[in-house]
TIVEXMAR-414211 format. One record per residue (C-alpha): residue number from 0; residue in three letters; x, y, z. Coordinates in pm, whole numbers, plus 50000, padded with zeros to 5 digits. Layout:
> n:res:east:north:up
> NUM:Ala:X:Y:Z
...
//
This chain:
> n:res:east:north:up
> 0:Unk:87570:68448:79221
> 1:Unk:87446:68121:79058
> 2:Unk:87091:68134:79280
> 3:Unk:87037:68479:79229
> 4:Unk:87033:68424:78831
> 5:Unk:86827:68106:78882
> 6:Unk:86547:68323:79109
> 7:Unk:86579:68581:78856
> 8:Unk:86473:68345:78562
> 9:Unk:86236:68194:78778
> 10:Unk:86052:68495:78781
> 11:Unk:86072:68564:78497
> 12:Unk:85902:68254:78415
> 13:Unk:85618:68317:78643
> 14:Unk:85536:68661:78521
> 15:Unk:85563:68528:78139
> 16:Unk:85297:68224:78232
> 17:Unk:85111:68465:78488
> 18:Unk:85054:68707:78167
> 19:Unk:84975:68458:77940
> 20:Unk:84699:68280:78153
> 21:Unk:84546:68637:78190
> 22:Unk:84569:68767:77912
> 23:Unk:84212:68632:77777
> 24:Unk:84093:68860:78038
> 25:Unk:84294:69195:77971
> 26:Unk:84003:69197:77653
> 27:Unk:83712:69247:77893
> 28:Unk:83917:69521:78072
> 29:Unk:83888:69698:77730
> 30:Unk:83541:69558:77552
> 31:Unk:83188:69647:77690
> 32:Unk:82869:69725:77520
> 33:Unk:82556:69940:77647
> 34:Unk:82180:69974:77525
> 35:Unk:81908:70250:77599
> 36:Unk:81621:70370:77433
> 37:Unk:81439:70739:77451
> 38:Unk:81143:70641:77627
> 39:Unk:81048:70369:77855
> 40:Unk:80654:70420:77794
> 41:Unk:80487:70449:77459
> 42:Unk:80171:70415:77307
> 43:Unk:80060:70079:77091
> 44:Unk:80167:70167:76733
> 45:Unk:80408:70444:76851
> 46:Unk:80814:70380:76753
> 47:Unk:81054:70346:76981
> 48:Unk:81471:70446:76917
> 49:Unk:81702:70209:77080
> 50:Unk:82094:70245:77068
> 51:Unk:82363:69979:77141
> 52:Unk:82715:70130:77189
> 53:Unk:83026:69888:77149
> 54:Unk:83359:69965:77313
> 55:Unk:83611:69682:77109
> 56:Unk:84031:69688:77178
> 57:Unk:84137:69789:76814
> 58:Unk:84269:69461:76720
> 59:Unk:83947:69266:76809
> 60:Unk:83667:69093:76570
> 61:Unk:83350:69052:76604
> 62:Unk:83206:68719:76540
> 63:Unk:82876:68784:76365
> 64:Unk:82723:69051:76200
> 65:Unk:82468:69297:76374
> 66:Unk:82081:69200:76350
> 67:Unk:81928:69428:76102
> 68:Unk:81612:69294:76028
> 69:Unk:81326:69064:76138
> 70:Unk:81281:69108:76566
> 71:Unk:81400:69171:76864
> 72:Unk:81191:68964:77123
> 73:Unk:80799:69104:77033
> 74:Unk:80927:69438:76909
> 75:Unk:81015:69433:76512
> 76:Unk:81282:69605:76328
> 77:Unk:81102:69897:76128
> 78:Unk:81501:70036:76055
> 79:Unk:81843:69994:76116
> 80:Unk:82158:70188:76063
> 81:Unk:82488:70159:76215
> 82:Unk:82855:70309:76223
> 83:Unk:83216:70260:76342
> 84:Unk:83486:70489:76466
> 85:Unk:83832:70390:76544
> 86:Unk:84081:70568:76756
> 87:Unk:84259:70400:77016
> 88:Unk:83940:70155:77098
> 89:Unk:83709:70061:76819
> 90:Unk:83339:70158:76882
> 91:Unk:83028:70082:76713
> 92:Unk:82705:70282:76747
> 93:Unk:82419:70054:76657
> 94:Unk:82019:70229:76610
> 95:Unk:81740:70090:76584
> 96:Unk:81381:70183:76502
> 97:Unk:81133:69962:76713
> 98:Unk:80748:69917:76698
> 99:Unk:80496:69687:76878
> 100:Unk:80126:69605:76892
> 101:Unk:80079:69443:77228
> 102:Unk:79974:69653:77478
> 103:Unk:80124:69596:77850
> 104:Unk:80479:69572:77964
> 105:Unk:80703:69387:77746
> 106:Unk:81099:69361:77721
> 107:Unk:81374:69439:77424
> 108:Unk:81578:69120:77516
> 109:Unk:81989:69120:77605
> 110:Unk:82183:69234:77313
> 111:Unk:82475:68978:77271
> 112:Unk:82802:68970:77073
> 113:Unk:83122:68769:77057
> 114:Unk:83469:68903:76990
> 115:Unk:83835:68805:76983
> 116:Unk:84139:68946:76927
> 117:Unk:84387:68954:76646
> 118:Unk:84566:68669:76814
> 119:Unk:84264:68415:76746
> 120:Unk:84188:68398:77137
> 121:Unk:83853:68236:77311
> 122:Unk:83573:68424:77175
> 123:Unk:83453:68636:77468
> 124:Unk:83068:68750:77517
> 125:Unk:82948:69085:77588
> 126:Unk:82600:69107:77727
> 127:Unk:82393:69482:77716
> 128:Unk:82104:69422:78017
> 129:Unk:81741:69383:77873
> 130:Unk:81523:69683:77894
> 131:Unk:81150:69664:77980
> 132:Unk:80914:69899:77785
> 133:Unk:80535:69999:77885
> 134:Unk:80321:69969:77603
> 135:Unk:79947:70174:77680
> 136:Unk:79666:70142:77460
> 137:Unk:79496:70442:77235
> 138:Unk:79199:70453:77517
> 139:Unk:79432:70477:77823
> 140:Unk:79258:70289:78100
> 141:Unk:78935:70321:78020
> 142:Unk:78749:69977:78014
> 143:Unk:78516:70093:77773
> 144:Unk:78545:70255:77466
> 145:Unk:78412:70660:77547
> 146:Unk:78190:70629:77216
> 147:Unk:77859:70711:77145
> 148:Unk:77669:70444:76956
> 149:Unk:77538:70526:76623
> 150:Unk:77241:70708:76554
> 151:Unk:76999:70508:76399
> 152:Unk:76967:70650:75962
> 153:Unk:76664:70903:75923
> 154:Unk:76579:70815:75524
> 155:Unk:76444:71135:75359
> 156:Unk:76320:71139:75016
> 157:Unk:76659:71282:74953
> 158:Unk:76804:70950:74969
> 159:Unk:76532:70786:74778
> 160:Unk:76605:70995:74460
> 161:Unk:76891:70769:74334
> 162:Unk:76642:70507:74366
> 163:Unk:76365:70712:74142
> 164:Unk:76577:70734:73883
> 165:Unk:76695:70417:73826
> 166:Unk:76369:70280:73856
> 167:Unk:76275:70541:73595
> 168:Unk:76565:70448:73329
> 169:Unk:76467:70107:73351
> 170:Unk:76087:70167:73310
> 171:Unk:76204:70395:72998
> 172:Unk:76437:70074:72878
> 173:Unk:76122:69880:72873
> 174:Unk:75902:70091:72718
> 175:Unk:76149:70095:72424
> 176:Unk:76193:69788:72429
> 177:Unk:75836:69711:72412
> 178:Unk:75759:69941:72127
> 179:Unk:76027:69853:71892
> 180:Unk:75867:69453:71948
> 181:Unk:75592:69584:71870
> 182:Unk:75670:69755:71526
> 183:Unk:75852:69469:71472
> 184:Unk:75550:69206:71539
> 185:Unk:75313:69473:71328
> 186:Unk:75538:69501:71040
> 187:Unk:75560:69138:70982
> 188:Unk:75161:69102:70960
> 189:Unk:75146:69371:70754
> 190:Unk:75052:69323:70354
> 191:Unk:75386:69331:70142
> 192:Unk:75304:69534:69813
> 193:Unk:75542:69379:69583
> 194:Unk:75609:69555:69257
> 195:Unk:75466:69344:68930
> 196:Unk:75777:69247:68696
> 197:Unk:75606:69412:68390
> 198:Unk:75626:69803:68571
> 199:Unk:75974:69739:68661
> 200:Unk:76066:69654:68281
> 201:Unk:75822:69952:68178
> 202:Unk:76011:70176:68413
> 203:Unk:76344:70061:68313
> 204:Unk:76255:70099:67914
> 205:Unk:76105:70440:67949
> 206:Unk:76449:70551:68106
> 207:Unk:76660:70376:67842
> 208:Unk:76452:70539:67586
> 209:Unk:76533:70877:67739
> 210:Unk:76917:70789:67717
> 211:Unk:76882:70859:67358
> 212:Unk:77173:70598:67269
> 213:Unk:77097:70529:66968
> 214:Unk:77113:70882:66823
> 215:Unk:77446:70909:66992
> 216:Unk:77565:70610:66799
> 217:Unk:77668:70360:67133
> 218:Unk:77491:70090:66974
> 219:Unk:77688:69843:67199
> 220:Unk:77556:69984:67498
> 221:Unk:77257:70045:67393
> 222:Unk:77157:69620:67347
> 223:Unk:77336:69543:67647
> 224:Unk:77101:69757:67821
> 225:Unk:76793:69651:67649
> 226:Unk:76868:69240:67644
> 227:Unk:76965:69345:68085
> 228:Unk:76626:69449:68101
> 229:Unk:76469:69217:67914
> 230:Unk:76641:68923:68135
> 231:Unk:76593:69089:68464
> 232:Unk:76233:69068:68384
> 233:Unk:76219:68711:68321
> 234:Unk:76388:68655:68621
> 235:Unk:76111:68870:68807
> 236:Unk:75808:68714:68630
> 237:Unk:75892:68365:68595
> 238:Unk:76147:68332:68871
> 239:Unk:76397:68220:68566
> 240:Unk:76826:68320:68647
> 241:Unk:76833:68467:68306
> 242:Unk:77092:68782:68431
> 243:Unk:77324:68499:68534
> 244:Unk:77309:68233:68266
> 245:Unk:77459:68239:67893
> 246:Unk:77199:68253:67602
> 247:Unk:77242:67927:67547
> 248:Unk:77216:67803:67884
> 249:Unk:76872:68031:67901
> 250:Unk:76710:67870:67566
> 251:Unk:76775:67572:67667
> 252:Unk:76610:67589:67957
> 253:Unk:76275:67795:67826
> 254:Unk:76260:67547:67584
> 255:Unk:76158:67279:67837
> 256:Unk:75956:67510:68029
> 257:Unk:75592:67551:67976
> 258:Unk:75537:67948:68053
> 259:Unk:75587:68036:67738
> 260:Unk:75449:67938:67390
> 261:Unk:75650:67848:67101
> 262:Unk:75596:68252:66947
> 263:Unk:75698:68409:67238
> 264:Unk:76035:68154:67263
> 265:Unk:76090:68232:66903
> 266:Unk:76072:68592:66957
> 267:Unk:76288:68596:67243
> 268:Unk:76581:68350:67105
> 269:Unk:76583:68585:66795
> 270:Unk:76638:68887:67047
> 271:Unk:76896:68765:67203
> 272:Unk:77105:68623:66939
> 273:Unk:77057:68968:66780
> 274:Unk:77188:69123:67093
> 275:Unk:77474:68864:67113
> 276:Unk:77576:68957:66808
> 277:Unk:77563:69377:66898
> 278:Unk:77799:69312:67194
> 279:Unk:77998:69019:67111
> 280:Unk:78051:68987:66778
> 281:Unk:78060:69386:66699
> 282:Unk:77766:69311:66450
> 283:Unk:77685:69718:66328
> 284:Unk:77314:69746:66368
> 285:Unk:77123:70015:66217
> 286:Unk:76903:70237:66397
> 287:Unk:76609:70103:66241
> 288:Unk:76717:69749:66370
> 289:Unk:76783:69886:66752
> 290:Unk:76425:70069:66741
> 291:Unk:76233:69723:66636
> 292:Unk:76441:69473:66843
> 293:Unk:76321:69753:67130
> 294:Unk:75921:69728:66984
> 295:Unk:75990:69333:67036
> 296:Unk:76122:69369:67419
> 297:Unk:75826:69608:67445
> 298:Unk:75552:69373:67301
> 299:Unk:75734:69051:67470
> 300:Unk:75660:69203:67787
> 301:Unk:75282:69294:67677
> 302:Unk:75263:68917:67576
> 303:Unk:75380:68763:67937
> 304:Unk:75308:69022:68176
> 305:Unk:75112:68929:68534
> 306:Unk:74722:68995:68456
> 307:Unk:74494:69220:68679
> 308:Unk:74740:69442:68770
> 309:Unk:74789:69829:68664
> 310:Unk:74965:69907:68379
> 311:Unk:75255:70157:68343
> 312:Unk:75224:70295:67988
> 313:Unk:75590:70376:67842
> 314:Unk:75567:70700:67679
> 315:Unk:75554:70734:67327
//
């Protein structure tokens, strides 16, 4: 009785360390993996579709994840996509969108994995065979390219009208060009009339006159006019800043200056003091008083005025 129990844990024994050295290998019983693609010819440029299937036990883990990008030997990834069902087995279906541009026959290398069970067993590999692809060229076999060489280009005056034009816009530019230099070049040798000082102030007096201020009573404005006139002239005729310089600043500086005689300063110091006094001082002038200080502007300018040139009468 005591040997039977003692063969019967015995074999036990076995059977236990039997299993156990075997069971790294009840995995690949389980686990295999497969690759194909739809064709096994294809032109350079074409795609090709290649699928890996994955049969896993449903406890095991794969070691790394799936290549989704980059290569696979000389063909590259253009996409990728992949999905898992579980039942009894886990399986993964793995496609992929290849291209080349090699012509000849080339070979989508072994697609490898590692897995282990649940247990943390030896990783085991699972291989899917390489598959060789033909790769043929655009031309098929021809040696030569079947195409005609170019035709020489006929020109035809067609082609030349682009041409024309151009050549006529930039004639046209130069012609322009060359006129407007030259009205330029002609206007600067031309004689420059320049208007004498003394028909400016005649001009200007005649209009004030017309303004009939006076009668109207704006005295005020009425000097202010008359002395602007009177100073703009001075600064015409003897190149003097009278419009921009006080009275006093101005006789001081005629009275060092030889163009005019010691009357004609006189005469024009009491003018301007008078008209000082109009607009600064609110001095009332008569009429009679705006009419002669307008005779003395008048006869001032008769006094100084540029000889040999034409008079402009102011109207009576």
């Amino acid at each position: 009785m005591l040997n039977i129990r003692a063969k019967i844990v015995f074999i036990s024994t076995c059977l236990m360390a039997f299993s156990f050295v075997l069971r790294p290998f009840a995995y690949c019983a389980d686990a295999d993996i497969s690759a194909s693609v739809d064709m096994h010819e294809m032109t350079i440029g074409d795609t090709i579709n290649y699928r890996v299937l994955i049969n896993l036990p449903v406890d095991a883990r794969l070691k790394e994840p799936f290549a989704a990008e980059g290569s696979l030997g000389e063909f590259v990834i253009r996409h990728f996509q992949w999905r898992e069902e579980k039942d009894n087995q886990q399986k993964f279906f793995l496609e992929y969108v290849l291209s080349i541009f090699k012509t000849g026959k080339h070979e989508i290398p072994e697609y490898n994995i590692e897995y282990r069970g649940a247990s943390k067993d030896q990783w085991q590999a699972l291989n899917a065979k390489a598959i060789e692809i033909t790769v043929q060229s655009v031309l098929g076999d021809a040696k030569e390219p079947a195409l005609k060489p170019l035709k020489p280009k006929i020109i035809i005056w067609r082609d030349l009208l682009p041409w024309l034009g151009g050549l006529l816009l930039i004639a046209g530019a130069l012609w322009a060009g060359f006129k407007f230099w030259q009205s330029k070049h002609k206007a600067l040798h031309e004689e420059v009339i320049v208007e004498a000082a003394h028909i400016i102030a005649y001009r200007e007096l005649n209009a004030l006159e017309n303004e009939n201020l006076i009668t109207r009573g704006m005295i005020e404005q009425y000097y202010e006019k008359l002395s602007g006139c009177l100073r703009h002239y001075l600064e015409n005729r003897f190149f003097l800043r009278a419009p921009w310089m006080s009275t006093e600043e101005f006789l001081q500086e005629v009275k060092s200056s030889p163009v005019l005689n010691s009357a004609q300063r006189a005469s024009l110091k009491d003018f301007l003091l008078l008209s000082d006094l109009v607009k600064f001082a609110r001095y009332g002038s008569s009429g009679k008083e705006a009419s002669e200080a307008f005779t003395g502007a008048k006869n001032f300018i008769d006094q100084t005025k540029q000889a040999d040139t034409v008079e402009e009468k102011i109207k009576p």
